[in-house]
C-alpha positions in Angstrom: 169.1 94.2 70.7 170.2 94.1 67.3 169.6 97.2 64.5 166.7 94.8 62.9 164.6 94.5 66.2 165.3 97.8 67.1 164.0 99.2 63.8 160.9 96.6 64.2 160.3 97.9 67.9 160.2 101.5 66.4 158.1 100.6 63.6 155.4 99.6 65.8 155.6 102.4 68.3 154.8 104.9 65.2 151.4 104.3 64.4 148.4 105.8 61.8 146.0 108.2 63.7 142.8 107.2 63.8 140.6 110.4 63.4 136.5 110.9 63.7 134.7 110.5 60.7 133.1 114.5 60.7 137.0 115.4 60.6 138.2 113.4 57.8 135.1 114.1 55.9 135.5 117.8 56.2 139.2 117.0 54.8 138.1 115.4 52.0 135.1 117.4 51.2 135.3 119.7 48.0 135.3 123.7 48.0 132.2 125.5 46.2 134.8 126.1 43.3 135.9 122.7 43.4 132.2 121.0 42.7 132.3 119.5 39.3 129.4 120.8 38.3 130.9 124.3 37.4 133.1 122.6 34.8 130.1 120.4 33.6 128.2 123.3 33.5 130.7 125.7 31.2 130.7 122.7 29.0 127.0 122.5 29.0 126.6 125.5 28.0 129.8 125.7 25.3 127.9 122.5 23.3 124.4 124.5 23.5 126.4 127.9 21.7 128.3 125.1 18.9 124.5 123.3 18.4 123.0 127.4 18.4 125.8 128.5 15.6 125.1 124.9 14.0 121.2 125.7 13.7 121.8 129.7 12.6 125.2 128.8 10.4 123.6 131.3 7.5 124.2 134.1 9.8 127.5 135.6 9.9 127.8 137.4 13.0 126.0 134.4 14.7 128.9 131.9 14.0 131.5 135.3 14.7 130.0 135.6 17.8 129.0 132.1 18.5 132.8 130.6 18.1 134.2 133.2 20.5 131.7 132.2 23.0 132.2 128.8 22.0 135.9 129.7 22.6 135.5 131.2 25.9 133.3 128.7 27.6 135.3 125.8 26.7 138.6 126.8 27.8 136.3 127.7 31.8 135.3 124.5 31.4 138.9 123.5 30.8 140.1 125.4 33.7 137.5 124.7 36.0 138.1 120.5 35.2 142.0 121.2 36.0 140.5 122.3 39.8 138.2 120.1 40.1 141.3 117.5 40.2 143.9 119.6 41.4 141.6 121.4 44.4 143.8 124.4 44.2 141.0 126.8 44.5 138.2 126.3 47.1 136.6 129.0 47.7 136.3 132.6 46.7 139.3 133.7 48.7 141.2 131.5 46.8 140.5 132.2 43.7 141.1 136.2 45.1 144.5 135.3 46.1 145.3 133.4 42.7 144.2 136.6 40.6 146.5 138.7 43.2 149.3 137.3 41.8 148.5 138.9 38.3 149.0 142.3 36.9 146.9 145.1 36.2 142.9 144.7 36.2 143.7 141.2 37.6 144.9 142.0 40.4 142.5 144.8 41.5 139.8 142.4 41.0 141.7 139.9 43.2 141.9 142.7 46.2 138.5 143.7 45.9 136.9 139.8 46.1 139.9 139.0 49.1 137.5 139.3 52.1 141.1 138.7 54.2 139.6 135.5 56.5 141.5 132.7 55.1 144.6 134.1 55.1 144.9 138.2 55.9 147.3 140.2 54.1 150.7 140.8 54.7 151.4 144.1 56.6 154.7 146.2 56.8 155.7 145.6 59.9 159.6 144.7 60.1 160.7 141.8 61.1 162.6 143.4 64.4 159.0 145.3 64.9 157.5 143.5 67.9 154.0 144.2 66.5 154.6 141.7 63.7 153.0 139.1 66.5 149.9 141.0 67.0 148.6 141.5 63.2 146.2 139.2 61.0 142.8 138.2 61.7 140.6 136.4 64.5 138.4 133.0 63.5 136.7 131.2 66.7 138.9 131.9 68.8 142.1 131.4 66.2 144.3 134.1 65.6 146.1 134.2 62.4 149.4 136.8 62.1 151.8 137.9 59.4 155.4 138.0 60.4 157.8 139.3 58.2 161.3 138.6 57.6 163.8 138.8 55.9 167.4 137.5 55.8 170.0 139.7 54.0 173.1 137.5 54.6 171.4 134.1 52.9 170.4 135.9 49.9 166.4 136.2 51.2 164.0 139.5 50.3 161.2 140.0 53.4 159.0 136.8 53.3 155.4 136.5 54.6 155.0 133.9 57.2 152.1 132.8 58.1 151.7 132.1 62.0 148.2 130.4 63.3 147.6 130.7 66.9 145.5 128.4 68.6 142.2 129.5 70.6 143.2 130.8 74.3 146.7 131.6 73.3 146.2 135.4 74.4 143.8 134.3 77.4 146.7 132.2 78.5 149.8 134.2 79.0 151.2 131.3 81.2 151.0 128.5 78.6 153.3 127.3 75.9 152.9 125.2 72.7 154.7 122.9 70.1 154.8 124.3 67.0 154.6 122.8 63.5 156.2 124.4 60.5 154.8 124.0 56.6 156.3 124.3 53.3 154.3 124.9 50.4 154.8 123.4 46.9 156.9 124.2 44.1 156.9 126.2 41.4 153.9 129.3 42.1 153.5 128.2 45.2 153.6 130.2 48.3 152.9 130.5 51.8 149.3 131.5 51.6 148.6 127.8 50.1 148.4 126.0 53.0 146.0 128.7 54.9 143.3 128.4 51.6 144.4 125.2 49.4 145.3 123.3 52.4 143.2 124.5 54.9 145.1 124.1 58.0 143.4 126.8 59.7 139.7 124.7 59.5 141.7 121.2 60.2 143.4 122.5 63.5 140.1 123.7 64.5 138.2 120.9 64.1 141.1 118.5 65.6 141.1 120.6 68.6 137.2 120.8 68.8 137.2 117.1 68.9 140.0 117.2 71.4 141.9 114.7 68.9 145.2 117.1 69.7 146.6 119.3 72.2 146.5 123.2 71.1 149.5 123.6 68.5 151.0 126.3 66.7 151.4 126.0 63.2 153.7 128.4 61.3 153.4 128.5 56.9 156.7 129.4 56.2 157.4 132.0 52.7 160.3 129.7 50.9 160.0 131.5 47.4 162.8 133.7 48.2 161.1 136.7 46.4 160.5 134.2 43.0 158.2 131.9 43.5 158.2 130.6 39.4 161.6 129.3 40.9 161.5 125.6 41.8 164.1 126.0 45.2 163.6 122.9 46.6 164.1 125.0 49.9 168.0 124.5 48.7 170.7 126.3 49.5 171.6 127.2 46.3 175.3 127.8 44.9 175.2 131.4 44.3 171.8 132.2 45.2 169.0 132.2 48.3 170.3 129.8 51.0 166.5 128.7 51.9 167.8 125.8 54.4 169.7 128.3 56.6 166.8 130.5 56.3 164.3 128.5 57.9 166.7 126.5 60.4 168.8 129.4 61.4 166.4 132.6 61.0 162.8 131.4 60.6 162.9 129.3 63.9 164.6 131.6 66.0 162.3 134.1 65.2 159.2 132.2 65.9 160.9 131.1 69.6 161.6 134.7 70.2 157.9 136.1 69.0 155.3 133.1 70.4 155.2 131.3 73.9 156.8 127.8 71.9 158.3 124.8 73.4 161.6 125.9 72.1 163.0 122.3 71.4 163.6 119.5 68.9 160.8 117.5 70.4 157.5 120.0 70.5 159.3 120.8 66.5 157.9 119.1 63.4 158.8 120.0 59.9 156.1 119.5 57.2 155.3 120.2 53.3 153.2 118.7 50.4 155.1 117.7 47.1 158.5 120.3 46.8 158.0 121.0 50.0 157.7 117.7 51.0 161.3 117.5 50.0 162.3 120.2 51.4 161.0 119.4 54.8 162.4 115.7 54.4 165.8 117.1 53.0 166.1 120.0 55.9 164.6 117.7 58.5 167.3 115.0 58.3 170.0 118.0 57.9 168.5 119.6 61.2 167.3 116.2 63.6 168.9 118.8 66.2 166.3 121.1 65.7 163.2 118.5 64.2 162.0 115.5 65.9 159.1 115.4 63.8 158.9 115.1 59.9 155.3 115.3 58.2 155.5 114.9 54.4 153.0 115.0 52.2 153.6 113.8 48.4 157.2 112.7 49.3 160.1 112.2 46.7 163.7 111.9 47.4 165.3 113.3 44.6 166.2 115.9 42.7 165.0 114.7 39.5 164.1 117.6 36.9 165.5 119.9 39.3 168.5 119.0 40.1 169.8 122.2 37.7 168.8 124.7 40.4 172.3 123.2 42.0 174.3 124.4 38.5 176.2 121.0 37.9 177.5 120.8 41.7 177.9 117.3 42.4 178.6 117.6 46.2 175.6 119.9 47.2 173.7 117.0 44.6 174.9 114.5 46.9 174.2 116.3 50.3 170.7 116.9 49.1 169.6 113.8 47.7 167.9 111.8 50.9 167.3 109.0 48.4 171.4 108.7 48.5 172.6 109.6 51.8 169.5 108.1 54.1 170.6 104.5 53.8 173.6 105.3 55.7 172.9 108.4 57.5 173.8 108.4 61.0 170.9 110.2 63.3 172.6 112.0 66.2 168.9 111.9 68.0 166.1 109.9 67.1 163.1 111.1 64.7 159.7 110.3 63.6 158.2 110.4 60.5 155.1 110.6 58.9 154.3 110.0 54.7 151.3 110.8 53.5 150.5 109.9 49.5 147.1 109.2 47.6 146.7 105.6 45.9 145.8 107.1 42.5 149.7 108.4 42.5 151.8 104.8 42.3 155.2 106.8 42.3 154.4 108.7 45.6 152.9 105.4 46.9 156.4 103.8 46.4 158.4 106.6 47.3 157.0 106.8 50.2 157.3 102.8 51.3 161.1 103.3 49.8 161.6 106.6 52.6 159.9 104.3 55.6 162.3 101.3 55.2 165.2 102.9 54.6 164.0 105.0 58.0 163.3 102.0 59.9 166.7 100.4 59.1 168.2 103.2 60.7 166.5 102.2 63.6 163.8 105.5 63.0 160.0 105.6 63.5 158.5 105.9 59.8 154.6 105.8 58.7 152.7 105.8 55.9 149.3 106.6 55.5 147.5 106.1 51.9 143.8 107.9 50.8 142.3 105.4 48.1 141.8 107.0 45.2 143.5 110.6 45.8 146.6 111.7 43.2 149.2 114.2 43.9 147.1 117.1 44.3 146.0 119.6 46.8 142.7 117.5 47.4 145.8 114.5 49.1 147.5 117.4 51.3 144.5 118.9 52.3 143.0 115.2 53.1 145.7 113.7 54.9 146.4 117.1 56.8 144.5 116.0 59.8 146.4 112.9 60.1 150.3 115.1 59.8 148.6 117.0 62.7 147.4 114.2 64.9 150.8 112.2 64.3 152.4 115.4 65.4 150.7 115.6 68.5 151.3 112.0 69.1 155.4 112.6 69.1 155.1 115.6 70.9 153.3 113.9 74.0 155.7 111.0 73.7 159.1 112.0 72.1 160.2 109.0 69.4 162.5 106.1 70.9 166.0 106.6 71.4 167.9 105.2 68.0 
């Protein structure tokens, strides 16, 4: 068989999950801080102050007062329109984490709203402290631990990772499990995103309730190397953190070592939304001896704007550019690859059609799957979560085709 029909025999073999509806409409449902109704409501109520200070203009300290409430509401409704589209902040926990990450008063009132569900706080343990894999918090069944490493020798401080466990994993001693690793985005983000903006916690339940996938582990992996205003690209940066041998060569091990896992390429998939889409496309294909699976979310293939984090080094450009070196990579084992992109975004829509076909004429399996009307936001990694997960399970039942 020639390299066409090969590629057109994978191609078909890699397929779009098809999910139940309750599951993709939890996806896709907004958070109570997401409802648009708390943005038209600020600016509601900022138009009723302007029309008050209008009416009572003779009085000084009504249009004083009035303007700074004026002020005030509009830039809430301002900030609460900017979720609304981004979906960055669901829920209470959420928006507990995000005021965490300030100083001060801010962050006080961040610790006292945390109620620690979503996604528990880090603890102290070390990362050689075999307690790290009994920490975190307990949800139907679903454990959720902190393990903490760090990496000296690449240039990485200790890093929460986030590690959910799957319901009967400690009623099961005797079982193992595939696991599925996630990157968050770039810059701010962090590895608590995916627990709270993405939701991967709710989604593998209610895949598993459904019994749409086999019981998984699913590890959100810290890549801000201490900085998360940084834009890493997961890189291994000239000079600086070396965040690809950090999560092939320390965060993997450790998680094999720690949890029952299917320690091989084929129970493996790689995942992240927007930079980290990048970084687990750019890692994946560096590492198809330790991923079989790939699971990108808002997908790009090139540096673009951040191509400065490699200081003018044209050979580590070159070597982390997929959109150069994929049409003639050669794959020493076979991978699958899943692509996940809103309509509303034409760029990721096209990116992603651009990483498929140069997949498939290297013989790989490549999918995309498109939600109408979603942009490059939270709202499209959170949607199309389900479907990453269900295409993982699909290649860990039934490895991808020998390229």
């Amino acid at each position: 068989m020639d390299g066409h029909g090969l590629a057109s025999v994978i191609h078909r073999a890699a397929t779009d999950p098809v999910l139940p509806g309750d599951v993709t409409a939890r996806a896709r449902d907004l958070g109570p801080l997401e409802s648009p109704l708390i943005w038209l409501g600020f600016g509601s109520a900022a138009v009723a102050v302007l029309a008050v200070v209008v009416a009572l203009w003779y009085r000084r300290r009504v249009r004083r007062w009035g303007f700074t409430a004026f002020g005030v509401l509009l830039l809430l409704a301002a900030v609460t329109a900017l979720n609304s589209y981004v979906g960055y902040v669901r829920t209470s926990d959420d928006l507990a984490r995000l005021l965490q990450r300030g100083p001060g008063v801010v962050n006080f009132a961040g610790r006292l709203l945390d109620d620690g569900k979503e996604a528990p706080e880090p603890s102290s343990s070390s990362a050689s402290s075999p307690s790290a894999a009994h920490l975190g918090t307990v949800t139907a069944g679903q454990r959720i631990d902190v393990v903490t490493l760090a990496d000296p020798a690449h240039g990485i401080p200790p890093g929460s990772n986030y590690v959910i466990l799957p319901p009967g994993y400690d009623t099961d001693p005797g079982r193992r499990y595939p696991v599925v690793y996630l990157i968050h985005g770039y810059p701010f983000g962090g590895p608590r995103d995916w627990l709270t903006s993405g939701d991967a916690p709710g989604s593998l339940l209610a895949l598993q309730q459904a019994n749409v996938i086999a019981p998984m582990i699913v590890v959100s992996v810290d890549m801000t190397a201490g900085n998360p205003s940084t834009d890493w690209e997961c890189l291994n940066v000239p000079g600086g953190p070396q965040l690809e041998s950090y999560l092939a060569g320390t965060v993997v091990p450790a998680i094999d070592q720690r949890y029952r896992t299917l320690a091989d390429r084929t129970h493996r998939a790689l995942g992240g939304m927007s930079g980290g889409g990048f970084g687990a496309l750019n890692i994946g294909l560096h590492h198809v001896d330790e991923f079989a699976t790939l699971l990108i979310a808002l997908p790009y293939d090139d540096l673009n704007d951040s191509v400065g984090i490699l200081d003018g080094n044209q050979a580590a450009i070159a070597a982390n550019t997929p959109r150069r070196y994929l049409p003639t990579m050669k794959f020493a084992a076979p991978i699958s690859v899943m692509l996940t992109v809103g309509t509303g975004a034409p760029t990721d829509v096209a990116t992603a059609r651009r990483i498929a076909d140069a997949l498939h004429a290297r013989g790989q399996e490549a999918v995309v799957h498109a939600e109408r009307g979603f942009n490059h936001t939270w709202h499209t990694a959170r949607a199309t979560l389900p479907y990453l997960l269900a295409f993982a399970d699909q290649t860990f039942r039934t490895p991808p085709a020998a390229s």
